[in-house]
N, C-alpha and C positions, 0 to 999 in steps of 0.2 A: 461156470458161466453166470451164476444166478447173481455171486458177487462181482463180476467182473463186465456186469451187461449193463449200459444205465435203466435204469426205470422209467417206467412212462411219464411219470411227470419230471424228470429230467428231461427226457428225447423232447417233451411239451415245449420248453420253457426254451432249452439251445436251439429247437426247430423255427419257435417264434420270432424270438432275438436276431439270426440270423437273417431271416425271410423281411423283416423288420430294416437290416441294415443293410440288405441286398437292394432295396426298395428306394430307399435315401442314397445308397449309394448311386445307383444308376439316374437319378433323377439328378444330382448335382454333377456325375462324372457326363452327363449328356451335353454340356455349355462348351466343353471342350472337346468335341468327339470322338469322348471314351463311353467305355463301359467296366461294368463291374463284373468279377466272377466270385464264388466260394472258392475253397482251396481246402484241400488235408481232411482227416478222416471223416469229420462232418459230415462231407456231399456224399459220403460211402458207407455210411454206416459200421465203422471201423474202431470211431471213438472210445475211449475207455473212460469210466466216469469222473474217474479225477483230473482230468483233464478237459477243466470248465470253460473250456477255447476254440478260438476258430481266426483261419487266416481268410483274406479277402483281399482280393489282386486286382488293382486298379490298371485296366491295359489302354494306352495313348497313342497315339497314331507315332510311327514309326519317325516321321518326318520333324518331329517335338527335339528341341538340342537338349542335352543330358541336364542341364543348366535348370531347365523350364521344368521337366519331367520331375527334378526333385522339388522345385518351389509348387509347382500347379497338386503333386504326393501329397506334400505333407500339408498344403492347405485344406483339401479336399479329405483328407483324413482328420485332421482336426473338428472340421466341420462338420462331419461322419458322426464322431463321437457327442459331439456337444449338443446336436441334435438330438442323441440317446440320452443325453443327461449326465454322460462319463464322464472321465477324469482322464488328459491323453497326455504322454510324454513321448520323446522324440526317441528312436533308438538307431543305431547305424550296423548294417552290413553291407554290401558294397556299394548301397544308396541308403541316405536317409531314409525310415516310415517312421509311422506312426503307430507306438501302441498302446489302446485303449484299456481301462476298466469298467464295463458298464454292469454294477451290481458285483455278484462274484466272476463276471468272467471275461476273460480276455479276450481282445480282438486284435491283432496286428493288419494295417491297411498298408501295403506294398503296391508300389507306382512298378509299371514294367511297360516295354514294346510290344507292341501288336506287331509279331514278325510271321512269316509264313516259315512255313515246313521244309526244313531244307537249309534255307538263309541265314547268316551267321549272325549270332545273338549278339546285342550290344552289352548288356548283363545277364547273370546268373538265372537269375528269377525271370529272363526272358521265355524259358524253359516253359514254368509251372503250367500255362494251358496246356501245353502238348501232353503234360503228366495225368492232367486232370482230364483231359479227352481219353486219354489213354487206358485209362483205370477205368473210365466208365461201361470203357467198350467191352473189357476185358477179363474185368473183377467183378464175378455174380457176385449178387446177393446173398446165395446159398454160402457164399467163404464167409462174406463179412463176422461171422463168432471165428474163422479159424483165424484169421489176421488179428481179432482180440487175445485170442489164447497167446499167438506167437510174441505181439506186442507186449502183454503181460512179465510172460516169460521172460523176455530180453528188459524192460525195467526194472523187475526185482532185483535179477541177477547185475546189474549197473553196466549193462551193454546196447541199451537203449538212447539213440539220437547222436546224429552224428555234429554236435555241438565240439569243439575243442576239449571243453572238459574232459567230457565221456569220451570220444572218439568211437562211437557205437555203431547201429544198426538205426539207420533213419527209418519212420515209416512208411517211405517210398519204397525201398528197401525192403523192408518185411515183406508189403502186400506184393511186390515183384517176385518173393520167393513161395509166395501160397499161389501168383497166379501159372509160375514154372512148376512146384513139385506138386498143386492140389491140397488137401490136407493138412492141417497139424501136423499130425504125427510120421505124413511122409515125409516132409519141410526137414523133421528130426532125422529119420532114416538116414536121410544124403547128407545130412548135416557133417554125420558121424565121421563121414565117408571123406569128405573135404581135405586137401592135403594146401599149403600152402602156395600161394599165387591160380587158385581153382578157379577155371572159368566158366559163369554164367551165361549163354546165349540165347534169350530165349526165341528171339525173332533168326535166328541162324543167321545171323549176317556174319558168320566166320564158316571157316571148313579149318579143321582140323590141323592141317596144314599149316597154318596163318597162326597156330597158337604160340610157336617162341616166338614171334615178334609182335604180338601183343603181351606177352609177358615181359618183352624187351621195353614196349612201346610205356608201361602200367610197372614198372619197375618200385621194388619195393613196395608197390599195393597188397596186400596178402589177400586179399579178395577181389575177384576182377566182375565184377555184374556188369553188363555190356548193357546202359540205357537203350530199352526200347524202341525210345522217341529220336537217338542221337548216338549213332554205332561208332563214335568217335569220345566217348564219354563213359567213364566208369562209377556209376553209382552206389558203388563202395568203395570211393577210395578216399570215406576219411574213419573206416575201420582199418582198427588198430590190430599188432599181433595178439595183444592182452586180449580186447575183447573177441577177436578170433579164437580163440581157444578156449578160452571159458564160455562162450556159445557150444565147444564142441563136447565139452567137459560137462557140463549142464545136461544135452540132449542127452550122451551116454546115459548119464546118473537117471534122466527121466523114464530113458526106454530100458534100462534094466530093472526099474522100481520105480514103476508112477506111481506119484505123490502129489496132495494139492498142497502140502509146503513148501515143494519149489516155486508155488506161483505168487507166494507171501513174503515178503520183506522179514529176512531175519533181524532181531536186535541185537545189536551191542550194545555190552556198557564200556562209559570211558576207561582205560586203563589205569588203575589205582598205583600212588608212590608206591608202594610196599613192590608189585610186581615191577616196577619200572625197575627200583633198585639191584633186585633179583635178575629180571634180564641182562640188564648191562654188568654183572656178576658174572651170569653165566655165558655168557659172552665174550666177556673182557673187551669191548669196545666202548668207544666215549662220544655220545651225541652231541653234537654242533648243532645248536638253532642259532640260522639268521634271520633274526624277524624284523620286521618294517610294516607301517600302515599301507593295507592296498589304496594301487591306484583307481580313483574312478574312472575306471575305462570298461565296455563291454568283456563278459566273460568271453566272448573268441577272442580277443587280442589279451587279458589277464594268464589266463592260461596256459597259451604258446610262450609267452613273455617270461613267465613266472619258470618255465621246463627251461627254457633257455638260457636263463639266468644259474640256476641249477648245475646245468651243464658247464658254463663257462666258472664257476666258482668249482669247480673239480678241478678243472682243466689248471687256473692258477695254484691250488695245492699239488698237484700232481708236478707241474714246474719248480715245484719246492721239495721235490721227493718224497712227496706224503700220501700216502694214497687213501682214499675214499671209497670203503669198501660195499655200502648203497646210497641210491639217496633218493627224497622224494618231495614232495612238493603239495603244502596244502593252502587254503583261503576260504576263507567265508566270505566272499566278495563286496567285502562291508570294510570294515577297519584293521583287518586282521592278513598277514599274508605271512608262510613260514615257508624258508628252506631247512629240510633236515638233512644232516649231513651224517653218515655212522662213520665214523674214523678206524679204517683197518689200523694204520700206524698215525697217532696224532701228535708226538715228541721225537726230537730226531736228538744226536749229541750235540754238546756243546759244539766239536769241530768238526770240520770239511777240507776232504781230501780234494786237492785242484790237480789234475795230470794237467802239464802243461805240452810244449814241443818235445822230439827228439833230440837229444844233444849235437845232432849234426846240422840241424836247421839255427845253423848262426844266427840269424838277426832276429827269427822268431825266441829263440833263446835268452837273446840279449836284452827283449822289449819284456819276456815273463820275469824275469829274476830282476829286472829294475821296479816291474809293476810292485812284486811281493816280498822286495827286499825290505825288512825290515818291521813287516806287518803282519808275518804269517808266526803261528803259534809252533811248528817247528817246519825247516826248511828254508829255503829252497835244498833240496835231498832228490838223488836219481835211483829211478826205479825200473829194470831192466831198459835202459837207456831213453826215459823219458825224465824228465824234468817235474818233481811233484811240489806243492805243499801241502801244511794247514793251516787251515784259516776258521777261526772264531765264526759260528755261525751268525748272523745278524736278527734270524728268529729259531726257537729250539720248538717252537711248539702252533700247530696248526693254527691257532685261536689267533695268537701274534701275527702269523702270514695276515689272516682274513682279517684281521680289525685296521694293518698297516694298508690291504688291498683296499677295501673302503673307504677308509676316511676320506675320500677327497670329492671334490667342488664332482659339478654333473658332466662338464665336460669331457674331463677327466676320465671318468666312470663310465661314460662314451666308449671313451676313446679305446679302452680297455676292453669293450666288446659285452658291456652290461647294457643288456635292452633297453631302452627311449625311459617310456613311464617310471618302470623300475630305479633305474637310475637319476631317476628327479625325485621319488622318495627316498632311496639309500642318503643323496646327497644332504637332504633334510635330518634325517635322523634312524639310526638304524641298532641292531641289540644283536650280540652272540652271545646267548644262552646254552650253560652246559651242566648247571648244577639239579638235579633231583628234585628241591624245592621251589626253584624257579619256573621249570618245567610245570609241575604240577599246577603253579598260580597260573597260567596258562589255559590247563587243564578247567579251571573252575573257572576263567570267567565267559568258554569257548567248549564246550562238551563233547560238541562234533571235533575239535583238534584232543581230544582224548577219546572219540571213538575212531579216529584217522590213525593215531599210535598203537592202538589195539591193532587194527587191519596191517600195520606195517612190521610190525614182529609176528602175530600170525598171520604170515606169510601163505595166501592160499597155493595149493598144490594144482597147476591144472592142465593135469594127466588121473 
């Protein structure tokens, strides 16, 4: 706790600052009649020290068009900041805010409705007071170190914040499961205990009864926590199965042998040629990099984009009879974005076998052996009464599919089923990398995409 608590003159200085831009805020959100609230672990004493931040919800009368509510946001957030002396840029989730730098720490100001209890939200963040009412009534004091512990826990381990990247455990989330099981350590107990699509209720707005059809309802959620505020709402559902299990894999390892090095960042180092060469040895598979400069767009839309794209470049080799035996996806959300591709089979033969019609289906018959008369490497030949040939393959080797699939205008690349952003960088310029020392130049001038290669051949276990 002693590392994980902030210090007095940290709680001094984020207690200030805030109390500070709660003050301004209210006084400029009053011209338009709003008001300002704090938001997130701040108002709860929940915070963990490195995380020199705090959100602030600007709520605007209900009757405001979606129009106003973003332009009246982000002025009144600009003005927020500049008042403090910051530095603010514009950021987007399902509305524009604002978020600021004032000194070392972050402030994000989010515009929202003033809606009542019950009544259906116009956006997301329509929600947060009901959260922030809700925790207050709910979440002693006395927890505030055990929601630090659990939060700790779930950021070392990289199952912290339900952001796209991570696809984690938000800290709505957390303190929801200290204010249901009490304790740390009991939070761990039931952790253990957790079987896929488990449900949370803590205000019992179900029976028992109702559970396969909220499993129906919450499909594919592997985690179903029933919002307290909103018995229509799953505030787990952008935990992943990954991070589902390695949460449960964790708790185990901590209640059969507490240790304070689960709650410490392990390091890697980047993975060195020498071992790269030896893997793909021992192995016998052949790495495909498609790299491309990422696009400037927010990490929740780079992230879904980037998996998608992944998925859909399988999916074209796989229509080419090649299969992809993993693959994964990394970015520095800077200038850097990689798909990696491990090639189960990445060379096929020169020719291809075509079964054509049955010999009794005349005119289909008639239109195959006109099609491959003349073209096919041997054939037209029948094979227990179908129609075969060979044909000269037009690519032998994975690399050729994927540099023939890219090359083309953005359109195109569209049209193909390559995500928006992505597809406007591919179109621009794009590299499949498959050589050892290519790889490595990589490695050196991107550390983290040679501690990303390390994570991806040691493959964690988690069971």
């Amino acid at each position: 706790m002693k590392k994980i608590k902030p210090n007095s003159k940290e709680r001094k200085r984020l207690e200030e600052l805030s109390k500070k831009t709660l003050e301004i805020a209210n006084k400029e959100a009053k011209r338009y009649q709003a008001r300002a609230i704090l938001a997130g672990s701040l108002t709860r004493d929940t915070w963990l020290p490195d995380k020199n931040e705090f959100d602030m919800f600007i709520i605007f009368p209900k009757t405001l068009s979606e129009d106003r509510l973003e332009k009246l946001g982000l002025k009144l957030g600009k003005t927020i900041i500049k008042k403090l002396k910051g530095k603010w840029r514009i950021e987007y989730a399902q509305h524009p805010y604002v978020r600021g730098n004032v000194g070392k720490t972050q402030i994000d100001i989010v515009p929202c409705y003033k809606v009542k209890k019950g009544e259906k939200i116009k956006s997301a963040v329509d929600r947060t007071p009901f959260h922030v009412e809700y925790l207050d009534k709910h979440l002693s004091k006395k927890l505030s170190d055990d929601v630090r512990l659990l939060k700790q826990l779930c950021y070392v381990n990289k199952v912290y914040g339900a952001d796209a990247k991570t696809e984690g455990f938000s800290g709505y989330a957390c303190e929801l499961l200290i204010i249901k099981y009490g304790k740390f350590v009991n939070v761990l107990k039931n952790v253990i205990k957790w079987k896929p699509q488990e449900i949370i209720d803590i205000e019992n707005y179900y029976k028992k009864g109702d559970y396969p059809r909220l499993r129906k309802q919450f499909k594919r959620q592997v985690l179903i926590l029933i919002d307290p505020t909103d018995k229509t709402r799953n505030a787990a559902a952008a935990i992943s199965a990954q991070s589902f299990f390695r949460l449960k894999k964790v708790a185990n390892g901590f209640l059969k042998k507490p240790s304070k090095k689960l709650f410490f960042e392990r390091k890697f180092k980047p993975l060195t040629e020498r071992e790269l060469i030896l893997l793909q040895m021992k192995r016998r598979t052949e790495l495909l990099l498609v790299t491309f400069k990422a696009p400037k767009v927010v990490p929740d839309i780079l992230w879904p984009q980037l998996r998608r794209f992944a998925e859909r470049l399988e999916g074209i080799l796989r229509e080419y009879e090649v299969e992809v035996l993993r693959k994964d996806v990394y970015t520095n959300e800077k200038d850097l974005a990689v798909v990696l591709l491990e090639m189960q089979v990445s060379k096929l033969p020169f020719v291809d076998k075509r079964i054509g019609p049955m010999i009794f289906d005349l005119d289909d018959s008639e239109r195959f052996i006109k099609k491959y008369k003349g073209r096919s490497v041997a054939g037209p030949f029948i094979e227990k009464n179908f129609w075969c040939v060979e044909v000269k393959r037009k690519f032998v080797s994975s690399r050729e599919k994927l540099l023939d699939s890219l090359k083309e205008k953005m359109s195109v690349l569209k049209a193909k089923g390559i995500p928006s952003y992505i597809a406007e960088k591919i179109a621009k310029k794009f590299d499949i990398i498959y050589e050892s020392e290519r790889i490595m130049k990589l490695v050196k001038r991107d550390e983290n995409f040679g501690v990303f290669l390390r994570k991806y051949f040691e493959k964690e276990s988690l069971v």
